[in-house]
N, C-alpha and C positions, 0 to 999 in steps of 0.2 A: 208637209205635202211632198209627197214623193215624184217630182216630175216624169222620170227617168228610169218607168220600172225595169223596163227591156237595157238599162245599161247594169242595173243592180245584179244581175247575174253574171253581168262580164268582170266589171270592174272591183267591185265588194271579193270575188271566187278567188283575187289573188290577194289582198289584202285583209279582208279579214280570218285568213288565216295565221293571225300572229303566233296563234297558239300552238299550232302545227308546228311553224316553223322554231317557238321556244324549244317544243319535245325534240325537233330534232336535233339544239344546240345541246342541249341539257342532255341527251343522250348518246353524245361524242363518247365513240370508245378511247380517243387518242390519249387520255389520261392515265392509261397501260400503262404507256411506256416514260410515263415519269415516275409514277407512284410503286410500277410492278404488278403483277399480276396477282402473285396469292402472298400477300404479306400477312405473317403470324401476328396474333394479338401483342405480342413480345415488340415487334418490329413498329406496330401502330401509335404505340405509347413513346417509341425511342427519338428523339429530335435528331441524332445521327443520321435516323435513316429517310428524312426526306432529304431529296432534290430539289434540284434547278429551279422549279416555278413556286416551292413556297419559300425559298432563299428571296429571289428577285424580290417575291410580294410582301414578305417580312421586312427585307430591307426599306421598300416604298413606305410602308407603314409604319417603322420606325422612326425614319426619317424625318414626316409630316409630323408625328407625334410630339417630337424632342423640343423643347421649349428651347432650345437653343440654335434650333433650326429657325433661322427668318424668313426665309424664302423657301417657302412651302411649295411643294410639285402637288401639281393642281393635275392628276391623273387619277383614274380608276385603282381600284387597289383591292384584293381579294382580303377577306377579312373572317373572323367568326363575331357573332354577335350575339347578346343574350334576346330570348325572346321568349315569353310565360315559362321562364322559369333552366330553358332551355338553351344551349349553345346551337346557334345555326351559323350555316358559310352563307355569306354575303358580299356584294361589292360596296364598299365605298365608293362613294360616283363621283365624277369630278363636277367642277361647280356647272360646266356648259350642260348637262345631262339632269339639272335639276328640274320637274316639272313645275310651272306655276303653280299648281295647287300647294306642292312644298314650299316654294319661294314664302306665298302667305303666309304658312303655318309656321314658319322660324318662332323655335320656344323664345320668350322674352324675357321666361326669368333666369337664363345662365349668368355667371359672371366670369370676372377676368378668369375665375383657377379654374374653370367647367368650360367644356367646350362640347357641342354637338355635332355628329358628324349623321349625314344622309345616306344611308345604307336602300341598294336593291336587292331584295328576296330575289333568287331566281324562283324558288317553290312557288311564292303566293302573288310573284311578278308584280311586285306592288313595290313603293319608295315610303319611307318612315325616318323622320329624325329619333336617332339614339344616342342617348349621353357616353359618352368617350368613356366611363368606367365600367361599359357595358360592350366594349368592342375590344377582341384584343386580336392580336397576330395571327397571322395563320402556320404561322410553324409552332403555334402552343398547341398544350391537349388539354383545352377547358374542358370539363367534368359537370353536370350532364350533356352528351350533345342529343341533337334532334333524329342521328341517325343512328344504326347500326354500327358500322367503323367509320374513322375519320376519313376513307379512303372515297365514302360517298359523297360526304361534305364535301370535298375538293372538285370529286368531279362537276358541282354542280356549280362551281366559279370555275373551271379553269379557263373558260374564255372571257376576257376583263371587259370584252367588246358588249356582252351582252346585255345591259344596263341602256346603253344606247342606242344596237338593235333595236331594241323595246321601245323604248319611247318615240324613236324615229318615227316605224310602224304607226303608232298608236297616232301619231301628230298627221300622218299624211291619211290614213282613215276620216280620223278626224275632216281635215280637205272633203272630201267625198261624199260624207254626210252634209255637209256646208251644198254642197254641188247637188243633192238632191231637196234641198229645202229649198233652192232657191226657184223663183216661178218662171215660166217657162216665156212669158211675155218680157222677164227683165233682165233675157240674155240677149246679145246679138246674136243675128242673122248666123253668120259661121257656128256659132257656138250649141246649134238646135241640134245635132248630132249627134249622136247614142254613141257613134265610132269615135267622134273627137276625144267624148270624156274616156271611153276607154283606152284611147291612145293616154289619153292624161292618168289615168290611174296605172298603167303601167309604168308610166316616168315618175311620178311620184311614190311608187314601192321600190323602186332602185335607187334613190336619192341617199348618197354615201356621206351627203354632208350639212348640216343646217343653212349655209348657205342655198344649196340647191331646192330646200323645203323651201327658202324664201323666195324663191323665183319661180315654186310652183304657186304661191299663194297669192302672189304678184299676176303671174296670168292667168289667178282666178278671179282676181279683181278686174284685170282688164276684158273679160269676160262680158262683164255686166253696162248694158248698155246706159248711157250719160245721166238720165234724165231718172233715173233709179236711186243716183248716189246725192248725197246732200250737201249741195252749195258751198256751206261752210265749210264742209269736210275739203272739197275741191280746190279752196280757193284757198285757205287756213293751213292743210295739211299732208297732201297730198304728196306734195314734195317730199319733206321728210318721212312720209311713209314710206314710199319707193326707194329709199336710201338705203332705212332700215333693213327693208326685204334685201337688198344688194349687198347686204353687208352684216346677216345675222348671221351669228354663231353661237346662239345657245338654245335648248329648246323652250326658257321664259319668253325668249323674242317669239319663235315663233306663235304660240298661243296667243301673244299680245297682238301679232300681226293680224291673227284669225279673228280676234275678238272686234275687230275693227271694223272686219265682212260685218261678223252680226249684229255690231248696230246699225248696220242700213237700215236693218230691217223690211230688207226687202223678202 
């Protein structure tokens, strides 16, 4: 039930534009000026002639990979991946950046000598576990790739950020849709304003940190007047709810946090 249609045009018009805002990461020229501008097929093939960002990210990916590395950097990491058949660029995401849906779906049958690593398409803007034999460096030239020159593939990781853009986006949307389901008798009094949530959808598309999602989701709950929320929850859990929101930093908490709104069921 849509309480709040007259806010669905304010608040929704900056938020659900994630996909905008993808095309316009994904269509960063600044990847010029690492790769070069008209590199010959000769050049494309030559590991010589990359630069600085897929040294960095090779290194990263290295590093996490080496079984003799114990102490794994828990960071983004540009990568290529196989996929139907195909080599595509990809981010390895770091563990905070996993969505709950992937959290669940962890394969079960690896073992110790196999390992799975969480890879985000920027193309299909989607999260999928791929077996580590199917991921390799990004200063290789796997054979087939998904694009024309490897020079496409990079531009479309060169920001490592954008794995968590994404999901950020997609979690405080998420918020907003929650904020329109909810009934319009089990907000309080302050909270009956079209202007409020839009003030709120605007702090929640700026949110730089899963903390801060926690604190939006926190004064969505406190939103909702007493006699809506369920006793046990109040008196049982409450507490430790508001901790969590105070102190998440992945996007599993967040979801978890969210999941908690909808079983009011209000």
């Amino acid at each position: 039930m849509v309480m709040f249609p007259c806010v669905q045009n304010t608040h929704f018009e900056e938020l659900l534009c994630v996909e905008n805002r993808q095309e316009d990461i994904l269509s960063d020229d600044s990847l010029q000026d690492i790769v070069g501008e008209d590199s010959s097929s000769e050049d494309q093939m030559n590991p010589s002639g990359h630069k600085r960002f897929e040294q960095i990210t090779a290194d990263k990916f290295q590093g996490e990979t080496s079984q003799n590395n114990r102490d794994e950097v828990d960071e983004p990491v540009a990568v290529w991946f196989k996929w139907e058949g195909k080599w595509n660029a990809g981010i390895k995401c770091a563990m905070a950046d996993w969505p709950l849906s992937i959290v669940k779906a962890k394969p079960t049958h690896v073992d110790e000598q196999s390992k799975c690593f969480v890879i985000f398409s920027p193309e299909t803007r989607s999260f999928s576990w791929v077996d580590m034999l199917l991921v390799q460096s990004i200063d290789k030239f796997p054979q087939p790739i998904a694009y024309k020159t490897y020079q496409e593939g990079l531009q479309m990781v060169q920001d490592l950020g954008i794995a968590r853009q994404f999901i950020m986006q997609k979690l405080a949307v998420e918020m907003l849709y929650m904020v329109d389901q909810l009934h319009l008798n089990a907000l309080k009094e302050d909270y009956r304003n079209a202007m409020v949530w839009k003030q709120f959808a605007m702090e929640a598309s700026r949110c730089q940190h899963y903390s801060d999602l926690g604190r939006m989701v926190q004064r969505l709950q406190k939103s909702i007047m007493q006699q809506y929320i369920k006793d046990n929850w109040k008196v049982h859990s409450s507490e430790s709810w508001d901790e969590r929101c105070q102190s998440s930093n992945s996007a599993e908490i967040i979801e978890q946090l969210q999941e908690v709104i909808y079983n009011f069921g209000i």
